[in-house]
Every structure is written in C-alpha cells, then in structure tokens.
C-alpha positions as CSV (number, residue, x, y, z in Angstrom):
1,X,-22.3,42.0,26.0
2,X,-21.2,39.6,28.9
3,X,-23.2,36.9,27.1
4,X,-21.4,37.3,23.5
5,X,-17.8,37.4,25.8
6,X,-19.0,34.0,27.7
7,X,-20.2,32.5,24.1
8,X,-17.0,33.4,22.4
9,X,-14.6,32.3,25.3
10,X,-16.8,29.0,25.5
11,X,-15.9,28.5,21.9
12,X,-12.3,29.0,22.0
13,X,-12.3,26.4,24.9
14,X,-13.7,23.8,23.0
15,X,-11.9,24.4,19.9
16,X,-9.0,23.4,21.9
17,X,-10.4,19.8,22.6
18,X,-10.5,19.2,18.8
19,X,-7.7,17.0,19.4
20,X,-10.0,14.6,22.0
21,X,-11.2,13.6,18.1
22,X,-10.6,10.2,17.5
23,X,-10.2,9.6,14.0
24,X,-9.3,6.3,12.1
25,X,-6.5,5.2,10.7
26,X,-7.2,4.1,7.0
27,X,-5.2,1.1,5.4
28,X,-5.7,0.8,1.5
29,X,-4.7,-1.7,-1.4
30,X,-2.2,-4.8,-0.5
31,X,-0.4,-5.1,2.6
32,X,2.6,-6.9,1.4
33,X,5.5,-8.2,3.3
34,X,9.3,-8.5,2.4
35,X,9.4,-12.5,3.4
36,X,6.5,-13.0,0.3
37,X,8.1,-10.8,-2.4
38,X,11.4,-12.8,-1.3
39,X,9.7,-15.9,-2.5
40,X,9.2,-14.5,-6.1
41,X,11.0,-16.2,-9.2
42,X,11.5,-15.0,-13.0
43,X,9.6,-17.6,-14.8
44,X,7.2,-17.8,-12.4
45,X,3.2,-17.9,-13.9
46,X,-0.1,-15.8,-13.3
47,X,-1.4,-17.8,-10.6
48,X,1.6,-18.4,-8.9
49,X,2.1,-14.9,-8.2
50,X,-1.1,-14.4,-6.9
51,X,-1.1,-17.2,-4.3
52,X,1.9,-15.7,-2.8
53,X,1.1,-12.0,-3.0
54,X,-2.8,-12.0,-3.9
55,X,-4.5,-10.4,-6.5
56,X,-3.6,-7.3,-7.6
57,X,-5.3,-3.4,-6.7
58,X,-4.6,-2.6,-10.3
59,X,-4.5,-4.6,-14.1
60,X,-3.5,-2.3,-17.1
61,X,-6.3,-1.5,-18.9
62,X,-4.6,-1.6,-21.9
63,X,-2.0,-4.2,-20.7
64,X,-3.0,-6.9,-18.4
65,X,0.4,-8.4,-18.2
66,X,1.3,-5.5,-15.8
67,X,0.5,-6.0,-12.6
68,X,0.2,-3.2,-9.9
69,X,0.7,-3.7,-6.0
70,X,-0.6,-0.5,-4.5
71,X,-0.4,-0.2,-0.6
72,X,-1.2,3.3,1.1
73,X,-1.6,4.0,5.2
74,X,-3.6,7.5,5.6
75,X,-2.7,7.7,9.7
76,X,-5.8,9.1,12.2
77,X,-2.9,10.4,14.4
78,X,0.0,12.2,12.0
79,X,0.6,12.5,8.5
80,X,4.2,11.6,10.1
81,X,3.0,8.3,10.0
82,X,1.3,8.6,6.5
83,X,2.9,5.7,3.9
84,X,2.8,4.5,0.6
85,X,3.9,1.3,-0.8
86,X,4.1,0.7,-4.6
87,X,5.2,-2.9,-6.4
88,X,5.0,-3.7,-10.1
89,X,5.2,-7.2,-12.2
90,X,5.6,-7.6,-15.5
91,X,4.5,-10.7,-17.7
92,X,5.3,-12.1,-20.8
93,X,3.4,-15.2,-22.3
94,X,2.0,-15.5,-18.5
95,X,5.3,-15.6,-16.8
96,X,7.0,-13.1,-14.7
97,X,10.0,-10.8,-16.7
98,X,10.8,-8.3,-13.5
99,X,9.5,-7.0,-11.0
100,X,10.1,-3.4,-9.2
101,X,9.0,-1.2,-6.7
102,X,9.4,-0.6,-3.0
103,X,10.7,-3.6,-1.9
104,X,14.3,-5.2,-2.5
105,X,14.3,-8.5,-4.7
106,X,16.1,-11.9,-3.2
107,X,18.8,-13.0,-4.8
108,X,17.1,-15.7,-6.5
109,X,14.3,-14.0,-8.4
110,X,16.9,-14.3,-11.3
111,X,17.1,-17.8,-11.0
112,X,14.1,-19.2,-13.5
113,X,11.5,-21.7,-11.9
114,X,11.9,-25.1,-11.7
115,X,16.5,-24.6,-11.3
C-alpha cells in the first residue's frame, strides 16, 4: 500500500514539471514585412512581384493569376503568441490588379509602373 501511495505521489510530482518541456516555436509560409509590400505597384509584372516578396505558399489551381501569401507562427510557449498572416495578389495579363490582405497598401500602389 505505501508503495502504490509513493508511486502515485511520484507521479503527481513530475506531472508538475511538464512545463520544464521545451518545445519549438514553428514559423510557416512567407515572412513578409510592411517596408516590401510598401514597395508594390499596380501594373507591376509576375516576376517583379516575386523579387520583392518571393514566391508564393499558394497558386490557384484553377487560377494562377491569384497569388496567395500565407504566414502562420504556431508559438512553443503560448497560443497568446500564436499568429497568422494572410496577403493576396491578383493578376491580369501578368500584371498586378490589387492586392489585399493583412497588411496596409502605400499610397502609391495605385500609381501604375513606370509614372
């Protein structure tokens, strides 16, 4: 009987050093920064877009002039620090017609290339 009290009591105690764990925090998709969508322009082609924010996490399938900027931080620590970042460009003829998402637009991306 004193063995099964020791056992369970030895248990408790180490269920309370669960949080000794270290456990990673896990960044997915494309980090992007204000300063680089700032730099974005209606007009603006393919390639041009992905030398300033890099290729995109996700094409459409069914439309690959629909680009998909996907960022998500799964924090080791808290879920309080848990985020998810989402930014989405649309083409027409290979040249940007909007862009949306998480992140404000500078005041020029209305201003077409080359002006």
């Amino acid at each position: 009987m004193l063995f099964r009290i020791l056992a369970v009591v030895f248990i408790l105690s180490l269920s309370g050093c669960s949080s000794w764990v270290f456990r990673y925090d896990i960044p997915q998709g494309n980090y992007l920064e204000q300063k680089n969508i700032d730099k974005l322009q209606i007009g603006m082609t393919k390639e041009q877009v992905k030398f300033i924010l890099g290729s995109p996490v996700v094409i459409d399938a069914f439309n690959d002039d629909t680009w998909h900027y996907v960022y998500q931080f799964k924090s080791g620590r808290s879920a309080e620090f848990n985020s998810r970042k989402d930014f989405t460009i649309k083409f027409e003829h290979d040249k940007v017609i909007s862009a949306a998402g998480d992140f404000e637009l500078s005041e020029n991306f209305n201003t077409p290339m080359g002006q």
